[in-house]
N, C-alpha and C positions, 0 to 999 in steps of 0.2 A: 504494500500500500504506500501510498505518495501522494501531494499534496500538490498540486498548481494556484499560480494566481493570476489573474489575466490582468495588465496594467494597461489594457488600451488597446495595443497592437499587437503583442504575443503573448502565448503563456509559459510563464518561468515556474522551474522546482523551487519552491519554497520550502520550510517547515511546517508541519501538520501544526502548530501550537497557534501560528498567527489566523488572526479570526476570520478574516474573510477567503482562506485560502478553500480551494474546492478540493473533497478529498475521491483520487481517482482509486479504484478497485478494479480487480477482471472479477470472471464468474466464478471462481472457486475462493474468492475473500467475502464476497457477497451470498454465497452460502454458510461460510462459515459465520457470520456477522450477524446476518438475517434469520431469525425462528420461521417464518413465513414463506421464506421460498423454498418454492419445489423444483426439484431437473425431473427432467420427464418417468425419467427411471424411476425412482421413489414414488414418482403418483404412480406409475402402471403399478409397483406395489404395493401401495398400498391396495387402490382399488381390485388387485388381484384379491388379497387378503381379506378384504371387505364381501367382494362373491363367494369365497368360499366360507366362509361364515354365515350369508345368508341360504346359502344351498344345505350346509349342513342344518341349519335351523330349521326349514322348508321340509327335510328327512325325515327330523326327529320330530316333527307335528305330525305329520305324514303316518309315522309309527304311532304316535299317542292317540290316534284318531282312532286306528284299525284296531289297537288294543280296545277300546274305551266302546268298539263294536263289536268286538268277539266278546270283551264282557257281558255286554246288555242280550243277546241271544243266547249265552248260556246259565 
């Protein structure tokens, strides 16, 4: 990470301490900085993780229904 200041006409490295300096990042400072962002990999897992938890949940009513029917006929 590193800090620019634009005095007009270009932008100079500065120090991160001076206040109006702008602080420059790539994409892997900005994940690690950030709680809120996501790279694509991490959402396809999570939302992988999320279907397979609603499927198993989907199963196991699935089972508690057909149980809760072979109960009541016999």
């Amino acid at each position: 990470m590193f800090c620019l200041k634009h005095d007009g006409t270009a932008y100079q490295e500065v120090s991160c301490d001076i206040p109006d300096a702008l602080i420059v990042v790539n994409r892997i400072e900005l994940a690690q900085l950030s709680p809120l962002y996501l790279d694509t990999e991490s959402a396809m897992a999570i939302s992988g993780a999320m279907l397979m938890i609603m499927a198993v949940a989907f199963v196991l009513r699935q089972v508690r229904k057909y149980l809760e029917t072979e109960k009541e006929e016999s």
